[in-house]
N, C-alpha and C positions, 0 to 999 in steps of 0.2 A: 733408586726410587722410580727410575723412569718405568722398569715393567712393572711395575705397582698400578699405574696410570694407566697403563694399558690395559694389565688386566680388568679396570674396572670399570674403564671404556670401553671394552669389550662386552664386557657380563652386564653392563648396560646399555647396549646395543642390541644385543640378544634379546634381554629383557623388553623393550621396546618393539623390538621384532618381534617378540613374540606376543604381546598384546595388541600389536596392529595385524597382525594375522589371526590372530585370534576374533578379535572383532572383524574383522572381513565375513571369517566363516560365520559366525552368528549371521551376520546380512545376507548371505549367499543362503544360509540353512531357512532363514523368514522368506524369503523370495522364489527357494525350490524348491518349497516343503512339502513332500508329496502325503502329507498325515493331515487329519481334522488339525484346528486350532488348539484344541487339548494338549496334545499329541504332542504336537509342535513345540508348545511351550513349555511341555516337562523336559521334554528332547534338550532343548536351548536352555532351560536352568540344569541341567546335567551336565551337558559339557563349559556354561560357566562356571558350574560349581570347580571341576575339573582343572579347567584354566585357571582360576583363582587359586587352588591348593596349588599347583604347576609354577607358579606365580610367588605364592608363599615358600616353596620351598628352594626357589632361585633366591629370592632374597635369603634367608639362611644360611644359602651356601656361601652366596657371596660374603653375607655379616662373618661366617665362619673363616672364609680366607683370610678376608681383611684381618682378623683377627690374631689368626697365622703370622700375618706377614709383619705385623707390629710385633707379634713376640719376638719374634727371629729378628727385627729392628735392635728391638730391647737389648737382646741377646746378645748382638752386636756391636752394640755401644756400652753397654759393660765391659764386654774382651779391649775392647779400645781405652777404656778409662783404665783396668787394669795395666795393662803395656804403657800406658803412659806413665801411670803412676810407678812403675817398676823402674822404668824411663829416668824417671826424674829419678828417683832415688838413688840408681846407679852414679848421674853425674853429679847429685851434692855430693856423695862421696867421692867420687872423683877429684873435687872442688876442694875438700875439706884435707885431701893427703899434701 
């Protein structure tokens, strides 16, 4: 489980990182804007649009891994409850000669 954590500590670090740069450059784009006010504002709702699908499509991925990772969990603890169940059954018979 631990890289489970990590990876999501990570893809939420990115994610974070990447909305605080993101926001920077908006401020940086309002303060160096070498375009009329127009200009500027369609410019800045473009590349927010931009960021925000960028943004939506980090969460997906991430909702898709995690998703991943739980099946293969799942997956995992079925083979386990089978082996055990195989388990035990070997030694009631065992028990039972």
């Amino acid at each position: 489980m631990e890289n489970g954590k990590r990876s999501s500590s990570s893809a939420g670090s990115f994610l974070l990182g990447s909305l605080i740069g993101g926001a920077a450059g908006y401020i940086a784009a309002l303060l160096l804007a070498p375009h009329s006010g127009d200009e500027t504002q369609a410019e800045i709702r473009a590349q927010a649009m931009a960021l925000r699908q960028k943004a939506n499509d980090m969460v997906l991925d991430g909702r898709r891994s995690i998703e991943e990772q739980v099946e293969r969990g799942r997956h995992t603890v079925a083979e386990w409850l089978e082996q055990g169940s195989t388990l035990l059954d070997e030694r009631a018979k065992e028990l039972s000669n």
